[in-house]
C-alpha positions in Angstrom: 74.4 140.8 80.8 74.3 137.1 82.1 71.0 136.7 80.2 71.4 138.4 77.2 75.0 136.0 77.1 72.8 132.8 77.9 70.1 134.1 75.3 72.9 134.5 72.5 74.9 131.3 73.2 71.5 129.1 72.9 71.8 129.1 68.9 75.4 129.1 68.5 76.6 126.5 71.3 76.1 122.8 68.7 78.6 125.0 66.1 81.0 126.2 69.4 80.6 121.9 70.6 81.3 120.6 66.9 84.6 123.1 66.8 85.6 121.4 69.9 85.0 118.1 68.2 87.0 119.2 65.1 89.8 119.5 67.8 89.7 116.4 68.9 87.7 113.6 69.6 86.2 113.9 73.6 82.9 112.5 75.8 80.1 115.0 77.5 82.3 116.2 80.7 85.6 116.6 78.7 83.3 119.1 76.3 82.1 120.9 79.6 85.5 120.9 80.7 87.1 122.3 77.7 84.4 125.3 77.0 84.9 125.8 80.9 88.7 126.3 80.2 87.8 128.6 77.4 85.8 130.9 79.5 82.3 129.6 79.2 82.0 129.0 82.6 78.1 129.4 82.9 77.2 126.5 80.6 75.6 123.7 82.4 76.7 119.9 82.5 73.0 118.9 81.1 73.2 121.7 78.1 76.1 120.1 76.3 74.8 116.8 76.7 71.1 117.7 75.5 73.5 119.2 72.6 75.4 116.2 72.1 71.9 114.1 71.5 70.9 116.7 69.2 74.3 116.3 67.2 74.0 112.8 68.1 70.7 112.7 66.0 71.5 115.3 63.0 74.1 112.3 62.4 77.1 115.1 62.6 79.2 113.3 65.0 80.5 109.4 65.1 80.5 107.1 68.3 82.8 105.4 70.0 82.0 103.7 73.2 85.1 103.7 75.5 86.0 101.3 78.8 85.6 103.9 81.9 87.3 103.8 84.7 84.1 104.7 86.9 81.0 103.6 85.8 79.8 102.4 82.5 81.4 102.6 79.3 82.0 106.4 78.1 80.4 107.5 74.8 83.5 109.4 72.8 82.4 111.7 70.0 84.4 112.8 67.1 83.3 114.8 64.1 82.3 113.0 61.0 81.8 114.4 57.0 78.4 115.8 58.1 79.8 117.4 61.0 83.1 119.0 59.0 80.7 120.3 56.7 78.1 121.3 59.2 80.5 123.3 60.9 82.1 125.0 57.9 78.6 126.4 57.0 78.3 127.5 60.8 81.5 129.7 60.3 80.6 130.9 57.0 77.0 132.3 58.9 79.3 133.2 62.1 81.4 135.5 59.4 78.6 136.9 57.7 77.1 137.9 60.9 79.9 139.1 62.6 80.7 141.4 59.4 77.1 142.9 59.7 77.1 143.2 63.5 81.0 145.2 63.1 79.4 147.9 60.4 76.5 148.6 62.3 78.4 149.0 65.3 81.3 150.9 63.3 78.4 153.2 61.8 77.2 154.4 65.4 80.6 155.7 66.1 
């Protein structure tokens, strides 16, 4: 079940990171943290980051490099216009798909 988890989470998990985002604004191991907390414990440090490039790139997310304690300065992300609207669309296909998966489940019964 592991697998078939991992498999399904690979083409939801930029829509599950911009949510997040829509939340509040955080940087790569506060978004590892936070899906951690919410049960997606299996979701590796270098994922969300390769996501957060990706995101980074589509121009959904804006920048804000923040003073770190530890280290050099943290990159903060927050979602932008793009990224609101990107993620609306990603619920609307989450619904839909969610609706279809519920009937054909519902007519097995």
């Amino acid at each position: 079940m592991a697998k078939q988890m991992t498999e399904m989470l690979k083409g939801t998990l930029e829509g599950i990171v911009l949510a997040l985002l829509a939340g509040a604004p955080a940087y790569g191991y506060e978004i590892t943290a936070r899906l951690r907390d919410k049960g997606f414990s299996d979701i590796a440090e270098g994922t969300i980051y390769a996501i957060l490039v990706r995101i980074e790139q589509k121009g959904l997310v804006n920048i804000e490099k923040r003073p770190s304690e530890k280290g050099p300065p943290r990159k903060v992300y927050s979602l932008n216009t793009d990224g609101e609207s990107y993620l609306a669309e990603f619920w609307n296909t989450w619904s839909f798909l969610s609706e279809r998966l519920e009937q054909l489940r519902d007519e097995r019964s």
